[in-house]
C-alpha positions in Angstrom: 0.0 0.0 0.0 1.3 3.8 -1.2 2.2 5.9 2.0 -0.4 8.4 1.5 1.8 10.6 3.5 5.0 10.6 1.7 2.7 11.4 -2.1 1.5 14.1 0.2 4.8 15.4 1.3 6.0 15.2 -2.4 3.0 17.4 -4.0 3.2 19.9 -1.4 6.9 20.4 -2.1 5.8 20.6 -6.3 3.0 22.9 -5.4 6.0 25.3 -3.0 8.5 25.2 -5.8 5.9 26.4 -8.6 4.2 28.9 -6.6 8.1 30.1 -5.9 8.6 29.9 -9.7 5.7 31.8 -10.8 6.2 34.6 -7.9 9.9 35.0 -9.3 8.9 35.5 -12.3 6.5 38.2 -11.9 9.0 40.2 -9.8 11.6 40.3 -12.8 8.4 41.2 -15.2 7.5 43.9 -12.3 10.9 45.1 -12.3 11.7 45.2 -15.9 8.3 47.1 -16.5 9.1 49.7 -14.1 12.3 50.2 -15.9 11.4 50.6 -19.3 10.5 54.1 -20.6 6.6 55.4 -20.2 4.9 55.0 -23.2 4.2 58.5 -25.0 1.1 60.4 -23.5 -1.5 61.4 -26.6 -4.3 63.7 -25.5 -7.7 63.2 -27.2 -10.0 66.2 -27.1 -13.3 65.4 -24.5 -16.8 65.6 -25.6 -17.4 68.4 -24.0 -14.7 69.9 -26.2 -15.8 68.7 -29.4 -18.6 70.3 -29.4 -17.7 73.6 -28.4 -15.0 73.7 -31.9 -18.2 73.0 -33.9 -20.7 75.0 -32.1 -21.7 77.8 -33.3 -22.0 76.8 -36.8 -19.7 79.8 -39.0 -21.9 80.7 -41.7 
């Protein structure tokens, strides 16, 4: 018979050692985000602001 507690021991060691994988690699993806350059900023006009340019009509 399997000793339930040794398959036990062995998946929860997996399970430790992924969750560790997967945490390291969304620090170095943090970190290398942060250190990149900001995308470029492009202003739209609002709503509010497209209508004033069309409003009043010019004859």
């Amino acid at each position: 018979m399997p000793d339930y507690r040794e398959l036990y021991a062995i998946m929860f060691r997996a399970t430790e050692q992924a969750a560790r994988i997967l945490l390291a690699a969304q620090r170095e993806c943090e970190e290398l985000y942060l250190a990149s350059d900001p995308p470029p900023l492009e202003l739209f006009p609002s709503e509010e602001d497209q209508s004033e340019e069309s409003y009043p009509p010019t004859p």
